[in-house]
DRENTORFI-574783 format. One record per residue: residue in three letters; x negated, y negated, z of N, C-alpha, C in turn. Coordinates in steps of 0.05 Angstrom, whole numbers, plus 32768, in hexadecimal, padded with zeros to 4 digits. Layout:
<recs>
ALAXYZXYZXYZ ...
</recs>
This chain:
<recs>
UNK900E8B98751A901F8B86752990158B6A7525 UNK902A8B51752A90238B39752190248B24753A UNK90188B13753E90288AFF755590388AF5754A UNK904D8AE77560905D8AD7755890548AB97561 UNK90668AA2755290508A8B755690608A80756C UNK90538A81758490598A77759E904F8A6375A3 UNK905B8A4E75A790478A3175B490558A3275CE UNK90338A2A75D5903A8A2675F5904E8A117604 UNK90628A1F761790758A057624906689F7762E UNK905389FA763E903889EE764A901D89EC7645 UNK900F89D876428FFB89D376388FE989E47654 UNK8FCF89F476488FC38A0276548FAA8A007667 UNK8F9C8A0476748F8D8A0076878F848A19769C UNK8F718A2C76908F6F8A3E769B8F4B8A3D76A6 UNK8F468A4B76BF8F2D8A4676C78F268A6176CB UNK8F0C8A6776CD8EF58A8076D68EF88A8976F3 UNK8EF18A6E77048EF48A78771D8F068A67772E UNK8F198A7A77438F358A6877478F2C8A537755 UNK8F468A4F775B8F478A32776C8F3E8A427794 UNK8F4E8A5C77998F508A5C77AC8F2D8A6377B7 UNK8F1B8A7077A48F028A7077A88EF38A5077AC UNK8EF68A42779E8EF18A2277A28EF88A1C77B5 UNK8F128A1A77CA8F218A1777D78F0D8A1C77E6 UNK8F038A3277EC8EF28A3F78058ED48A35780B UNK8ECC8A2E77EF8EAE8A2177EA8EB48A0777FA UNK8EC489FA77F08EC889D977FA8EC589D5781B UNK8ED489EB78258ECE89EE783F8EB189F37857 UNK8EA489FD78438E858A0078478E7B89EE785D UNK8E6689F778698E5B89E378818E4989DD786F UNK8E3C89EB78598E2589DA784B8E2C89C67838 UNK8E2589AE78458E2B899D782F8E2A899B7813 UNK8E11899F78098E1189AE77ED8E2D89B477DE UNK8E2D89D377ED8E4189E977DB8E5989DE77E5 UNK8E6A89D077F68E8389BC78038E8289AD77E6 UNK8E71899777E08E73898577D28E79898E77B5 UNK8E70899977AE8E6B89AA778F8E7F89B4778B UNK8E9089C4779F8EAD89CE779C8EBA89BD7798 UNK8EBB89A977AF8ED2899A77B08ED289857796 UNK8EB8898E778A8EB9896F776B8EBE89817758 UNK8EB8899D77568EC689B177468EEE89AC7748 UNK8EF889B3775A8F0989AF775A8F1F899A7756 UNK8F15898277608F19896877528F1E8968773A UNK8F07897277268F01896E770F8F1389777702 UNK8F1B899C770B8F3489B177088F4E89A17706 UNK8F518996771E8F6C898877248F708972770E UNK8F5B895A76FF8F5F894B76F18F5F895876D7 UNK8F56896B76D08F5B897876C18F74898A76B7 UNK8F81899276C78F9889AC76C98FB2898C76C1 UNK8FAB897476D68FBD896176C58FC1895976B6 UNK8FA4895376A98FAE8947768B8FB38960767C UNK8FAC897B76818FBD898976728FD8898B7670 UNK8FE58988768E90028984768F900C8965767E UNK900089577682900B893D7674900989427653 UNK8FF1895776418FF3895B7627900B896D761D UNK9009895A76089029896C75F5901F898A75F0 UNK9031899775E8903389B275E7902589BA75CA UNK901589D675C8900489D275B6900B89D3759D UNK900789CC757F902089D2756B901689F37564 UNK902C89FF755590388A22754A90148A277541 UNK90138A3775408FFA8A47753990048A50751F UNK8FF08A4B75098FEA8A5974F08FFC8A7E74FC UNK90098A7C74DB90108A9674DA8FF58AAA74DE UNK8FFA8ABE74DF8FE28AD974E38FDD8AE374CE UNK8FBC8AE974C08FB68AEF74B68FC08B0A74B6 UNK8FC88B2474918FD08B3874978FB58B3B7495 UNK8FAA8B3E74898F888B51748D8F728B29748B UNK8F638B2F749E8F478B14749F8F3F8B227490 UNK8F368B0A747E8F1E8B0574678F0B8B1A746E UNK8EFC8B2074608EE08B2974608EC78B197466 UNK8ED58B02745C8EC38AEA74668ECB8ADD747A UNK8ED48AE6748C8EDE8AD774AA8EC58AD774BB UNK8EBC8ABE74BE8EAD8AB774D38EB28AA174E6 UNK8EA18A9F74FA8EA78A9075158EA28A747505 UNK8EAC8A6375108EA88A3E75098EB08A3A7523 UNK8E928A3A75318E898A33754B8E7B8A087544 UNK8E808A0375608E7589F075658E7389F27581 UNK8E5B89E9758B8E5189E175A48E4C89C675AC UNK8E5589BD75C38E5989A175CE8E47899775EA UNK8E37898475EA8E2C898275FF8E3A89687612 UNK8E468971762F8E56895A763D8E3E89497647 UNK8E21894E76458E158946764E8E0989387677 UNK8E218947767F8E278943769B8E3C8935769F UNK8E54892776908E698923768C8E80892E7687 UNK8E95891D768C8EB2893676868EC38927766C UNK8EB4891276598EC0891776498EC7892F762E UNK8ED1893876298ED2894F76128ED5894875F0 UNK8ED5894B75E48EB7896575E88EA7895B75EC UNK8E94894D75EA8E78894075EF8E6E894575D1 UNK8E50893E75D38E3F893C75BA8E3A895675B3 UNK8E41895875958E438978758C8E1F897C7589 UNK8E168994758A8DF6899A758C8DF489B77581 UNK8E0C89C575778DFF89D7756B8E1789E57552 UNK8E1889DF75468E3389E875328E2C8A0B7519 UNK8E3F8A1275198E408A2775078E248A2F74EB UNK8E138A4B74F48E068A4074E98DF38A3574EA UNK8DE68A2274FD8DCE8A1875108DBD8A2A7517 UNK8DA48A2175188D958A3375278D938A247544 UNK8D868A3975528D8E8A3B75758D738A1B7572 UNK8D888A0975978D7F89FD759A8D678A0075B3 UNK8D5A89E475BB8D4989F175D78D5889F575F5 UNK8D7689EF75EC8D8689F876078D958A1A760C UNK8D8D8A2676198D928A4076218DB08A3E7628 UNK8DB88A2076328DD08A2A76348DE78A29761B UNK8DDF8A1476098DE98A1775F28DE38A3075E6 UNK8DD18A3675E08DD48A5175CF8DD98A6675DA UNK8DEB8A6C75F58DF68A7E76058E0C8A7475FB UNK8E1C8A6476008E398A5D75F48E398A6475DB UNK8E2E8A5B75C88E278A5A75A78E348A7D75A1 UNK8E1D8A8E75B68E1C8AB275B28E358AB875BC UNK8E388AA975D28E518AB875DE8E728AB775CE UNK8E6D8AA175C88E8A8A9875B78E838AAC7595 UNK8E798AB475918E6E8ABD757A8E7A8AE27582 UNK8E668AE375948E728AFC75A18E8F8B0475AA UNK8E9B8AF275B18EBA8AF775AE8EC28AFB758E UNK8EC38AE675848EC58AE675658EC38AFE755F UNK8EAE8B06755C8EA08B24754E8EB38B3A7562 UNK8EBC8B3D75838ECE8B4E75888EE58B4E7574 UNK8EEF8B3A75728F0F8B3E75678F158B3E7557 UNK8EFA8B3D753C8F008B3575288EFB8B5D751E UNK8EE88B64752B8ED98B7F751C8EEB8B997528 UNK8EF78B8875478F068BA775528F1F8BA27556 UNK8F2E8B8875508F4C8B8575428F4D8B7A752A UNK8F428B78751E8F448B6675088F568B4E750C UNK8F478B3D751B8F568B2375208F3F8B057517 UNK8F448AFA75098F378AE575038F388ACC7518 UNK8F248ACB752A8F2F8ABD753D8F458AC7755B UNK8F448AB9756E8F558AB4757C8F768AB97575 UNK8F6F8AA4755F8F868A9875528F958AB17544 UNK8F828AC0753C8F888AC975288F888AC37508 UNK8F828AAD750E8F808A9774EB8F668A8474EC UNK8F4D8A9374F88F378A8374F78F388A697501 UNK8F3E8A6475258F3B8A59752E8F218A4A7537 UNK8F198A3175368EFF8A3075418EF68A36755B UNK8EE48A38755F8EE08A3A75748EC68A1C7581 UNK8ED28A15759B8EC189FF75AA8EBD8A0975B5 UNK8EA889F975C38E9889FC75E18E9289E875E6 UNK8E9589DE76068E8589CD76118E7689CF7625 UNK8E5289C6762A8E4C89D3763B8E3489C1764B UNK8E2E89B676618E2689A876838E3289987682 UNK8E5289A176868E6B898C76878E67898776A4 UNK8E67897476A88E67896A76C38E52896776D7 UNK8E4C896276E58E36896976FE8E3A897A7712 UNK8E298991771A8E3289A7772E8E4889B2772A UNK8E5989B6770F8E7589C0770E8E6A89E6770B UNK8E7B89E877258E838A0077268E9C8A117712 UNK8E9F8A1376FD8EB38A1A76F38EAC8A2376CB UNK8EC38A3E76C18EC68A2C76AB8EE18A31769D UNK8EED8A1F76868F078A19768D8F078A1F7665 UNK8F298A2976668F328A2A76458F468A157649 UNK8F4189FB763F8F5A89EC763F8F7089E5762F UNK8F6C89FA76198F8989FB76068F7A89F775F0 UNK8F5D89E875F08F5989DF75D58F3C89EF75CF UNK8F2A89ED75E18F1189F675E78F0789FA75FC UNK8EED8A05760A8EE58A1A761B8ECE89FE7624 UNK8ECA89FF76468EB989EE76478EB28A037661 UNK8E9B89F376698E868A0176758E7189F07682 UNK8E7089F776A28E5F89E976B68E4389F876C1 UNK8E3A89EA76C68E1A89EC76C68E1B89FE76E3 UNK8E2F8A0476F48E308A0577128E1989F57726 UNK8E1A89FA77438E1189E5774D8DF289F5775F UNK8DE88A0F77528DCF8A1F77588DD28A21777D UNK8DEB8A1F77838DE88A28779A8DFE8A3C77A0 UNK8E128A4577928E238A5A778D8E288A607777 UNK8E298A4B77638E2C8A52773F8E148A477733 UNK8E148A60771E8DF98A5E77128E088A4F76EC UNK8DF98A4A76DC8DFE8A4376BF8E168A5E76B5 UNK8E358A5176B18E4B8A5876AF8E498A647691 UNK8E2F8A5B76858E328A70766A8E1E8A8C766B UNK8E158A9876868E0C8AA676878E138AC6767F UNK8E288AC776948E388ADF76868E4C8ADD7671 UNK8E488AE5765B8E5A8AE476458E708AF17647 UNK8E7E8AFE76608E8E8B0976608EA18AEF7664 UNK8E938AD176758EA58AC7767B8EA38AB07662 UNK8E9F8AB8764D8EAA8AA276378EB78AB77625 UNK8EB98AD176238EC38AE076218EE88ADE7631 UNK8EE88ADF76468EFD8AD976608F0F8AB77652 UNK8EFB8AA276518F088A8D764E8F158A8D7630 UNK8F098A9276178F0E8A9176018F2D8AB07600 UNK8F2A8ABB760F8F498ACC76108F5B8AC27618 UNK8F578AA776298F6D8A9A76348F7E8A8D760D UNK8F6C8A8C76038F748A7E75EA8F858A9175D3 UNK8F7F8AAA75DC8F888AC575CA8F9D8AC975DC UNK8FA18AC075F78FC78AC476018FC58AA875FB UNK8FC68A9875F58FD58A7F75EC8FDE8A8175D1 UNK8FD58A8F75C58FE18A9375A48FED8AAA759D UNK8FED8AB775B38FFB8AD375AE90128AD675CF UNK90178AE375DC902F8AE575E890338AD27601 UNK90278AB675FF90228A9A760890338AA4762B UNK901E8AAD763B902D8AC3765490208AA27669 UNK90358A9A7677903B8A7E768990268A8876A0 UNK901B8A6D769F90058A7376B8900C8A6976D6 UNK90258A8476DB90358A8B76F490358AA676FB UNK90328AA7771B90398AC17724902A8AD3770B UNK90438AF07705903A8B047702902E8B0476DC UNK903B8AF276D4903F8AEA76BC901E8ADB76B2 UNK90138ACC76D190028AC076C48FEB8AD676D3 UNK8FEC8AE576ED8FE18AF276EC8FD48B0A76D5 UNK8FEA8B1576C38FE48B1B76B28FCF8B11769A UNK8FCE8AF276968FC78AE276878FAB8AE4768F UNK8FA68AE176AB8F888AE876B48F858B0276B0 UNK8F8F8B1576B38F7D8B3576AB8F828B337693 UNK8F978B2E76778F818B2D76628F658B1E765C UNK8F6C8B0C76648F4B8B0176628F3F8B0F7671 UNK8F378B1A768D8F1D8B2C768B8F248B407682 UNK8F388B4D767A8F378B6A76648F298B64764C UNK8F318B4C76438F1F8B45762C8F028B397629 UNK8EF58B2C76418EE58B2576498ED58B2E7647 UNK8ED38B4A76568ECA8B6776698EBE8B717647 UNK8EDB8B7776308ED78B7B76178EB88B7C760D UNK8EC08B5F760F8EA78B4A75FF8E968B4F7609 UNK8E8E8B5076228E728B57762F8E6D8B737620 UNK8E808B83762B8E728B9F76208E758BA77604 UNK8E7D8B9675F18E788B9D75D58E588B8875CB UNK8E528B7A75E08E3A8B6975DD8E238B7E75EC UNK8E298B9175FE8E138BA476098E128BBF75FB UNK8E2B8BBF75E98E288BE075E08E2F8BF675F6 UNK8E418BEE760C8E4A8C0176278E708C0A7624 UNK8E678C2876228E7B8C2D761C8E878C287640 UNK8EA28C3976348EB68C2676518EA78C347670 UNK8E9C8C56766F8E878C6476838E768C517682 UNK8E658C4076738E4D8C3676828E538C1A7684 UNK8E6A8C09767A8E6D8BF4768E8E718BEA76AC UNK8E698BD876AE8E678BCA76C68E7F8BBF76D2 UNK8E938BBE76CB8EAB8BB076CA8EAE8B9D76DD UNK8E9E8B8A76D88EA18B7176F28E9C8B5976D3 UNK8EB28B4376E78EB18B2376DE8E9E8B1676E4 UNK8E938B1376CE8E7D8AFC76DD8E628AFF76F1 UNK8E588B1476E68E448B2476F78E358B1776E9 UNK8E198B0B77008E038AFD76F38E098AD876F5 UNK8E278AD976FF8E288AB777078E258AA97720 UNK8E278AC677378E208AB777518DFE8AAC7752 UNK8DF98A9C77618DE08A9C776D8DD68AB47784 UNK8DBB8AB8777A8DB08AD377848DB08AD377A1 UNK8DB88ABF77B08DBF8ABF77CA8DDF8AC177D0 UNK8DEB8AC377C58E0D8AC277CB8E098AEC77CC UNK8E1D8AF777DB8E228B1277E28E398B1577D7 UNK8E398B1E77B38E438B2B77A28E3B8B267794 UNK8E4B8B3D777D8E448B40775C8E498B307747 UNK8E648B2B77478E758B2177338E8A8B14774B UNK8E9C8B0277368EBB8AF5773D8ECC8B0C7740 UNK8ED18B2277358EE38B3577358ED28B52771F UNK8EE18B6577378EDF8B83772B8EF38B88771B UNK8EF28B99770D8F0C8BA576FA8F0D8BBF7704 UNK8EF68BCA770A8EF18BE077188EFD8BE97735 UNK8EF68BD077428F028BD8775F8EFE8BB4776F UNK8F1A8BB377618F228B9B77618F228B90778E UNK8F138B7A779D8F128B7877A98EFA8B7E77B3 UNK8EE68B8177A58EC88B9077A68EB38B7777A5 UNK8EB68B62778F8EA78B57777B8E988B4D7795 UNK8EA18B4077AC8E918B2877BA8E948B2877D8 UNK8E8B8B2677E28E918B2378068E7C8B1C7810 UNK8E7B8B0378148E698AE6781F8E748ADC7832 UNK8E578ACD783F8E608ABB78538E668AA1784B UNK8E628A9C783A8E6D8A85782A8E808A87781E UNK8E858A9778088E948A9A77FA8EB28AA97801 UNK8EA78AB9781D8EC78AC9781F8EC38AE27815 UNK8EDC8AEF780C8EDC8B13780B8EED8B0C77F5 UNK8EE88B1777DC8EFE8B1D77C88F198B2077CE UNK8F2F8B1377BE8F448B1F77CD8F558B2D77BA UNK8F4D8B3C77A98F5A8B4177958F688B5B77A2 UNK8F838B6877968F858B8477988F878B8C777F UNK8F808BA877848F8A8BC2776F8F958BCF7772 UNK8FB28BCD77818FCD8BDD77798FE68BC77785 UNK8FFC8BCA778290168BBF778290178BB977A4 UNK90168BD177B090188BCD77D1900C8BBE77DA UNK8FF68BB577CC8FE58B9C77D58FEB8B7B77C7 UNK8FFA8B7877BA90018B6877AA90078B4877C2 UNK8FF98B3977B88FF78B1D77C0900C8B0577BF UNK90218B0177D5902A8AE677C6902A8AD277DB UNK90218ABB77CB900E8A9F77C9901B8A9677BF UNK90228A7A77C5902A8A5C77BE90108A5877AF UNK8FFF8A5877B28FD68A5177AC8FD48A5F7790 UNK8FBD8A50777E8FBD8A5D77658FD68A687758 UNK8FE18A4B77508FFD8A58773D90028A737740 UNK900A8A80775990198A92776B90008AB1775E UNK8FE98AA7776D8FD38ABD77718FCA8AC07754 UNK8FC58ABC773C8FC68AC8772C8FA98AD2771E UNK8F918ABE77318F7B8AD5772D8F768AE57744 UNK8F878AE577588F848B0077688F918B18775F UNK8FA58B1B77598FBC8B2C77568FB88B357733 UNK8FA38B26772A8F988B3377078F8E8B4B770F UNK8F808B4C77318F708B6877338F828B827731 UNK8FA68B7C772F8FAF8B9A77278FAE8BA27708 UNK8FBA8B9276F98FB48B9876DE8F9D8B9E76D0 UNK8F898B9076DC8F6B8B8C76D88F6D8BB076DB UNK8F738BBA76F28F628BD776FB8F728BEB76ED UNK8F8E8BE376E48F9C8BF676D88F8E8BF976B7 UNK8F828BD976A78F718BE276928F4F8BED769A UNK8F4B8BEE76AB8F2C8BFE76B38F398C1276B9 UNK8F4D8C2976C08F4C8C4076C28F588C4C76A7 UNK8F6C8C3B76998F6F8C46767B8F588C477668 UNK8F498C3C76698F2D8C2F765B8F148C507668 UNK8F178C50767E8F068C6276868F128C81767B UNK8F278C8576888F308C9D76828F378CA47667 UNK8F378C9376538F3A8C9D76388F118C977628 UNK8EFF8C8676368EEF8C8F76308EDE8C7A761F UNK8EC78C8A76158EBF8C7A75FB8EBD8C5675FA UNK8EC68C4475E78EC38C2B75E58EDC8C1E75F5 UNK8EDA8C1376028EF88C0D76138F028BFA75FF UNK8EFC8BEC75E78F0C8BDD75D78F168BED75BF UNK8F038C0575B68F1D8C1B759E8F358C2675AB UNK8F368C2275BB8F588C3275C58F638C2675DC UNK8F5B8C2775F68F658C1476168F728BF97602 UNK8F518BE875F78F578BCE75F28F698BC675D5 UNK8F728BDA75C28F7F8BDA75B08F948BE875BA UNK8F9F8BEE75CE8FBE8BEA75DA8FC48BD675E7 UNK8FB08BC375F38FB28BAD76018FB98B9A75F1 UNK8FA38B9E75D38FA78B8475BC8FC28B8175AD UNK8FCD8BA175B28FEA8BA075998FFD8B9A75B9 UNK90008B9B75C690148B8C75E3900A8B6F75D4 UNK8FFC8B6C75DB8FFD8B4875DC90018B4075BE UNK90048B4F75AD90088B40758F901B8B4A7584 UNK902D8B5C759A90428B687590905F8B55758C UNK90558B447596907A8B2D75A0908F8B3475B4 UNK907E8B5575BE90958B6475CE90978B5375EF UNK907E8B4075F4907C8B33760690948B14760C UNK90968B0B7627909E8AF77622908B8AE9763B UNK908A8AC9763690778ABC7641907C8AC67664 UNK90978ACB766C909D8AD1768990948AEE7681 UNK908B8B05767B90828B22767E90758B26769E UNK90808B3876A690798B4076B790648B5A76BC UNK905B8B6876D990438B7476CB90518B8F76C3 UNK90698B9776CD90828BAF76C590838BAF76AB UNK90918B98769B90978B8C768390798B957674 UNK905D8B8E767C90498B8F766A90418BAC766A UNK903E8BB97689903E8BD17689904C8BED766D UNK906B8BE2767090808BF2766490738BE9763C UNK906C8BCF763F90668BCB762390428BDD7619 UNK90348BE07627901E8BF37625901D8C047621 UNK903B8C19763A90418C3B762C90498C31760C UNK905F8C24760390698C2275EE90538C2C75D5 UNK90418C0E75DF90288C0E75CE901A8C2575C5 UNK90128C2E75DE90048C4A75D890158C5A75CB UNK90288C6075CE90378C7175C290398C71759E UNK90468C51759B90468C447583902B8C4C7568 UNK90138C4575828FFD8C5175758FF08C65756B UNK8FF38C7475848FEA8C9475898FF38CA8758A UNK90148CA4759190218CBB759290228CBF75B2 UNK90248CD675BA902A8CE275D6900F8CF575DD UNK8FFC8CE775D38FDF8CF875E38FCF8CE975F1 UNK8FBF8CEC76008FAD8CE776108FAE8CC47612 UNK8FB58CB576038FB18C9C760D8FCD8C937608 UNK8FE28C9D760C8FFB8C9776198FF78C9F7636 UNK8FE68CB8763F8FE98CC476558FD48CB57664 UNK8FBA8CAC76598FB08C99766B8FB88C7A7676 UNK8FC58C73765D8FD18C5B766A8FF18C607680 UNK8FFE8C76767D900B8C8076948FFF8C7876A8 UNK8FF38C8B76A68FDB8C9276C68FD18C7876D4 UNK8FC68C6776BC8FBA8C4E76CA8FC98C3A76D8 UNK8FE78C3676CA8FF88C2B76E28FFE8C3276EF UNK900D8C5576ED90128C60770C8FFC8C5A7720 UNK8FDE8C5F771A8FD38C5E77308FC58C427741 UNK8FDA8C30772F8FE08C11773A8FF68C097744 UNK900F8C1B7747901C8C12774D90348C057748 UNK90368C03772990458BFA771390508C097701 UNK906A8C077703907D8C0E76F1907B8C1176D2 UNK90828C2476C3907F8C2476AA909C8C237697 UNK90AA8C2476A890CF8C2B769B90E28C1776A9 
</recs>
């Protein structure tokens, strides 16, 4: 299956952790973690505009039918140096040996490590599909809580060591952001409602990927949490979000209680976060952790290669809904496999979310 070349109606701007979690920090009696939100968010907000004010991105290179043999990453790493201009001063390019910053050569691995997912277990060169480069930018800002795919490249905040720790820690979440870039070139799904909810559970479906094709855990011994390893060891949770049991990840006195669900009857609607859409990722999210589980083994040879031919199929449209993506998954499986066991697990995993398949 091929993408089709979708450019975005809207220039993009997707973040790690929402707005409505910020929202809650800013409120804080500790001055500290109040302040750090509220300049995270700022930063979000001047940001998400000049995305809206940039033209729309141009057509993406046709799709490679088979990547080179010689397809490799053409990484560059950018230092904002505590500023928000982008990219900042490049410090580590394709190729380089590691510098004395830990956080650069976490970005460097992690963007590498996506690469190496999509290239070895879809054969996709790139994002793009046509050997896209890959950026990074990384101690963008001061105390920025966040990290963001802005249509062009992946940037990354230092957090403020009093609820976020160094945003290139878990590679699931440069993993997470650099997927925002693989639905921008493939079924370009509007970052609204159910459509963009969607847009967030592929990225941690793919995210989640990357982590566990970087640990060697098949889909039984993953962890299935976002971003585990980014709170500070005093915040009361694991991760940003479960895939597992979505609504789990966090419940603080600071921070609040997760509010994700994992099934339809629980389904969220919000004016807030372009109409919920990293709360309400927790249904799709859990419908790929029980297809992933119940068929077994590597959750990216089969779960995540029905996930990859949906989104590269064209059968999508940027409004898809999670019915619409659902119904395109049986397809998939089917298309793929036939009518055994992983047609019947991806059944199962939306029935037992709540979502329609017909």
């Amino acid at each position: 299956m091929t993408s089709p070349a979708y450019v975005p109606a809207h220039p993009v701007f997707c973040t790690i952790v929402p707005p409505h979690l910020l929202e809650h920090l800013a409120s804080s009696a500790d001055p500290a973690i109040a302040a750090a939100a509220r300049r995270t968010l700022v930063a979000d907000a001047m940001n998400r505009t000049a995305r809206a004010l940039a033209q729309p991105a141009a057509p993406r290179p046709a799709r490679l039918a088979e990547p080179p043999e010689s397809a490799r990453p053409r990484r560059t790493v950018y230092d904002a140096r505590g500023g928000t201009e982008l990219p900042g001063v490049p410090v580590r390019k394709e190729g380089q040996e590691a510098t004395g910053d830990a956080t650069v050569n976490r970005a460097y691995a992690g963007l590498g490590a996506t690469f190496d997912l999509f290239l070895k277990a879809f054969e996709r060169d790139s994002i793009d599909g046509a050997g896209l480069p890959l950026l990074a930018t990384v101690h963008y800002d001061r105390n920025y809580g966040n990290a963001f795919w802005n249509g062009e490249q992946m940037v990354f905040g230092d957090g403020d060591d009093e609820i976020f720790l160094d945003f290139t820690l878990p590679v699931d979440v440069i993993g997470h952001e650099l997927a925002h870039g693989f639905t921008q070139y493939t079924a370009n799904l509007e970052y609204f409602s159910q459509s963009g909810a969607l847009n967030e559970s592929v990225s941690d479906v793919f995210g989640s990927l990357v982590k566990q094709y970087v640990l060697g855990h098949s889909a039984a011994e993953a962890d299935w949490l976002i971003g585990e390893g980014l709170f500070h060891p005093n915040v009361q949770g694991t991760a940003l979000r479960s895939m597992k049991a979505p609504g789990t990840a966090y419940d603080d006195d600071v921070l609040g209680k997760d509010p994700q669900p994992g099934h339809m009857d629980d389904y969220v609607r919000t004016s807030q976060d372009n109409g919920g859409v990293h709360i309400n990722s927790g249904i799709p999210n859990h419908a790929f952790y029980l297809a992933a589980t119940e068929l077994g083994g590597n959750a990216w040879e089969r779960a995540g290669q029905i996930w990859y031919d949906v989104m590269t199929s064209g059968v999508l449209t940027p409004e898809s809904r999670f019915s619409e993506f659902a119904a395109a998954t049986v397809a998939s499986a089917r298309e793929r496999y036939g009518d055994g066991e992983e047609l019947q697990a991806v059944l199962k995993a939306w029935g037992a979310v709540g979502v329609p398949t017909d």
